[in-house]
N, C-alpha and C positions, 0 to 999 in steps of 0.2 A: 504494500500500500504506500500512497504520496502522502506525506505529512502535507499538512494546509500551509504549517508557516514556512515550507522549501517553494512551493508554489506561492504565496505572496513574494520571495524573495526573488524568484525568476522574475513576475511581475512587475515589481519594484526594478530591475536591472535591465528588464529588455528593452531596446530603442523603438521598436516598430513594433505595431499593434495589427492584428486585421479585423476589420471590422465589416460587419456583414451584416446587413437592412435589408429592406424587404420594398419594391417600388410599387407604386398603388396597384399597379397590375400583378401581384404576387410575384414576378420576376426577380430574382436575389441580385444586388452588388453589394460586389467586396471592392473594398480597398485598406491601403496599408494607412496607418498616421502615426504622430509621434505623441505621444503621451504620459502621463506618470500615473502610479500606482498608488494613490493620497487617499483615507478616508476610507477603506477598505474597494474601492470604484478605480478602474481606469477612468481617466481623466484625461478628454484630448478637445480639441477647439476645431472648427469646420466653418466656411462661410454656410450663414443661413439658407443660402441659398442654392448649397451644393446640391447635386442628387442625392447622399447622403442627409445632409442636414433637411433638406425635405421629407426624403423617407421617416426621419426617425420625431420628425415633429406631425405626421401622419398617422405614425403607426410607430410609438413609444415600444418596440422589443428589437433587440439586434443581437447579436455575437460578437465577441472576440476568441480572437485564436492570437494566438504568441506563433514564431514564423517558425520554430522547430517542428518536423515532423516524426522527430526519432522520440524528445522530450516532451510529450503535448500537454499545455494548457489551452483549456477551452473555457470561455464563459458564457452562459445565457444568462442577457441582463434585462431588467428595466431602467432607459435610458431616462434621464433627470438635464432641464437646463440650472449651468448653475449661474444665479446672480445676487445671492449674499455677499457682501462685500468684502467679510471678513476669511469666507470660505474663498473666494478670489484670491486674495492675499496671500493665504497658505498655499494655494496650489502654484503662483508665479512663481513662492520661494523654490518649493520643490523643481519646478520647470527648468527655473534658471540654474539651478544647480547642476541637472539633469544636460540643457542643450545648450547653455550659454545665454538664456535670452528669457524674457520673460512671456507666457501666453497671451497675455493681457495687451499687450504690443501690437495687435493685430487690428484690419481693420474692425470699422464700427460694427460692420456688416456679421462678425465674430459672434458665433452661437457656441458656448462650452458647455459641452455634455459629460457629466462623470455616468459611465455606467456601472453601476453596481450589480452584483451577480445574485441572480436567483438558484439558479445549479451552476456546479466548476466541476469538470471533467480533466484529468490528468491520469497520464501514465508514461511509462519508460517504453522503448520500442522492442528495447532489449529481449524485457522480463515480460510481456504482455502477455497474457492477461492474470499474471499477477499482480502486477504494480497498479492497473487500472482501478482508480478511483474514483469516487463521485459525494458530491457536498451539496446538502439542499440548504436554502438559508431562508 
């Protein structure tokens, strides 16, 4: 089995995120973004008005997947905008620490979604299907 807090710590370290929504036609896109791991939620920023940030201001459920295929983290979240001021604040420390720069920095146009996880799926590619885990929350 995956310990939780080995999979937060991947979370916390990985650069690239995939994320995966759903467009009003049920059609899946994925794409990669940059994120942090803050508040127990990936945390990443999107113009409002991406395909992305449309879908998921449509239809609030999407995925992450971490970019390993051997070490797999998976999340099914309910996605949240975040605009507390003070939860802003923490997530640019974390960002900037992270890529040099702060999330916040972006245009107006700048919708940040923390998704937090309903089920997390992980396992080893190795050991499978011993390692495969699963967390409801």
């Amino acid at each position: 089995m995956v310990l939780w807090r080995d999979v937060c710590a991947r979370l916390e370290k990985s650069k690239n995120y995939w994320i995966a929504t759903s467009r009003p036609d049920g059609r899946p896109h994925v794409m990669p973004v940059w994120g942090v791991w803050t508040g127990d939620a990936v945390v990443f920023g999107t113009d409002r008005n991406s395909r992305k940030g449309r879908n998921l201001q449509a239809n609030p459920v999407a995925t992450v997947h971490l970019e390993s295929g051997d070490d797999v983290v998976i999340l099914e979240c309910t996605p949240r905008e975040v605009t507390d001021k003070n939860e802003l604040a923490a997530i640019d420390v974390a960002y900037k620490k992270k890529y040099k720069m702060k999330l916040s920095a972006a245009p107006a146009e700048l919708y940040i979604v923390a998704m937090k996880p309903r089920v997390a799926f992980a396992w080893h590619e190795r050991d499978f299907p011993k390692s495969a885990t699963r967390w409801k929350f």
